[in-house]
Phi, psi and omega in degrees: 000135176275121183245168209259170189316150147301300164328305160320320173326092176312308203289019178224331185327176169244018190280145210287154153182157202310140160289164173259130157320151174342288197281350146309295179304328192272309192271354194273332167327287191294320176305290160359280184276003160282355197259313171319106184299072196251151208298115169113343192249171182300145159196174228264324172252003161217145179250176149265203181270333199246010183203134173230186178282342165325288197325325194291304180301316181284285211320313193295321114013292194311294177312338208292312189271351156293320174307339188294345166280329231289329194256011145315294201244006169079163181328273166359290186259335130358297186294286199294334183275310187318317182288319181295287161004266160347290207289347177297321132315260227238167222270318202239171179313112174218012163229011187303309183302306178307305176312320166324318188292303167280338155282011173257317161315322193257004159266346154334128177275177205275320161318328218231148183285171174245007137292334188262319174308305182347290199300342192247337166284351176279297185310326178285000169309139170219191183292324174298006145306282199295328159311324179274309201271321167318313181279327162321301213288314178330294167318319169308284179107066188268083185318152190039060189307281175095200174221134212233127154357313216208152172065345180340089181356302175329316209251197229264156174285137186307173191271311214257078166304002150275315167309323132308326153294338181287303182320328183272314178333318180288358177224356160231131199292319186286331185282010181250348167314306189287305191265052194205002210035041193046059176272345174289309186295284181279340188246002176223309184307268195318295189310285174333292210272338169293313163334289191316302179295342146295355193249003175128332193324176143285164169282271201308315174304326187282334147307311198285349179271313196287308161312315180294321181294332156262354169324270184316007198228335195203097170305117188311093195304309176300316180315310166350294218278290187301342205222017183074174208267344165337293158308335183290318193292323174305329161308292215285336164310308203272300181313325170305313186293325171303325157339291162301347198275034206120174143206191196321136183064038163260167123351280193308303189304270252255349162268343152307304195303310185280332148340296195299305201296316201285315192266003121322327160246028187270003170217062169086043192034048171242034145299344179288115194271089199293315211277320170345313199273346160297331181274318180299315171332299193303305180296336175291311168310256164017244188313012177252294181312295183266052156079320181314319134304076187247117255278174021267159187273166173190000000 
């Protein structure tokens, strides 16, 4: 396959076009990566047995008019309608990391960049943050939770939700997001995907490149949680090699990709590396807000 010219590129012109809203931009995210055929998750060609892309398609629905709010009613509260919302449709997780993700973002005001909004929308948390987002995660029900010393979802919620996310950060990739300035997200996602796309790719395609790239560089935390960090570094191994094998529309790249894909569900799925396509949600958003992308998507 021949890819086409950054010029060619519908998704790049400089021609005016209607901004999308907040709460737009949050659910065309979510949908995105959920459409993207990527190794191991839920998309539009595969399901699981207890979650399907319906499942995926209502939530990204769901959230969109809490989000559209988000620099209103704050982190928080964001969080938790946004999850109440969802579970009002559908019985199981399927948004939690993102929405964790996306919603400090979208409390940015639209005017201020989100390096620059960021810090400061993290720094006003407070405990009635950190109370909302407890009862969000509760609510979810987020496999392979586990259980933590300190701060623990179970017991009564922290003052401070950063402290908590610091405490965590070493074994989840969203929770290091908050005490990280998101750098997994803006400083690595977004440049990658904006690459792809700027370099000819399809938008899916330039995800399922960016999944592999963060596969390899930060071993997937859900796999973690669930299947141990062995199996995560073997993931993260395993992405590396497709890397090498190519990129979109060789051959080699797409029979690595279907490798990968075969041993990531080859045990009920519970190789899926969920939080990963949570950190591409956030970056998509990221780039839907600021415009860096545009249609038609594909």
């Amino acid at each position: 396959m021949t890819a086409k010219s950054p010029a060619d590129s519908p998704l790049t012109t400089t021609e005016p076009v209607s901004r999308l809203s907040i709460g737009q931009c949050a659910t065309l995210a979510c949908l995105i990566e959920a459409t993207s055929p990527k190794p191991g998750n839920v998309h539009r060609g595969c399901d699981f047995e207890d979650m399907t892309f319906l499942d995926f398609a209502v939530s990204a629905t769901a959230i969109g008019p809490v989000v559209e709010s988000a620099a209103e009613q704050g982190v928080g509260a964001t969080v938790l309608r946004s999850i109440q919302a969802t579970r009002r449709w559908v019985p199981v997780n399927t948004n939690l990391g993102s929405v964790l993700l996306i919603a400090p973002l979208a409390c940015v005001p639209r005017d201020r960049s989100l390096t620059a909004g960021l810090d400061e929308v993290l720094a006003n948390l407070d405990a009635d943050d950190a109370r909302q987002v407890y009862e969000a995660i509760r609510l979810a029900q987020p496999g392979g939770l586990g259980r933590a010393d300190r701060l623990d979802v179970a017991g009564p919620p922290p003052t401070d939700l950063l402290a908590a996310m610091r405490l965590a950060a070493d074994r989840d990739l969203v929770a290091r997001q908050y005490v990280s300035d998101f750098q997994q997200v803006l400083q690595f996602a977004v440049p990658s995907l904006v690459e792809g796309v700027q370099g000819g790719w399809r938008l899916t395609d330039a995800v399922v490149h960016t999944q592999m790239r963060l596969m390899s560089e930060y071993p997937d935390s859900l796999i973690a949680r669930k299947c141990g960090d062995d199996v995560a570094r073997r993931s993260a191994d395993f992405a590396s090699r497709v890397l090498a094998a190519g990129g979109p529309g060789e051959d080699s790249y797409q029979q690595a990709l279907a490798d990968l894909d075969f041993w990531l569900r080859c045990d009920g799925n519970r190789r899926n590396p969920g939080t990963t396509a949570d950190l591409l949600a956030a970056a998509l958003f990221a780039i839907l807000r600021d415009g860096r992308i545009r249609p038609p998507f594909a």
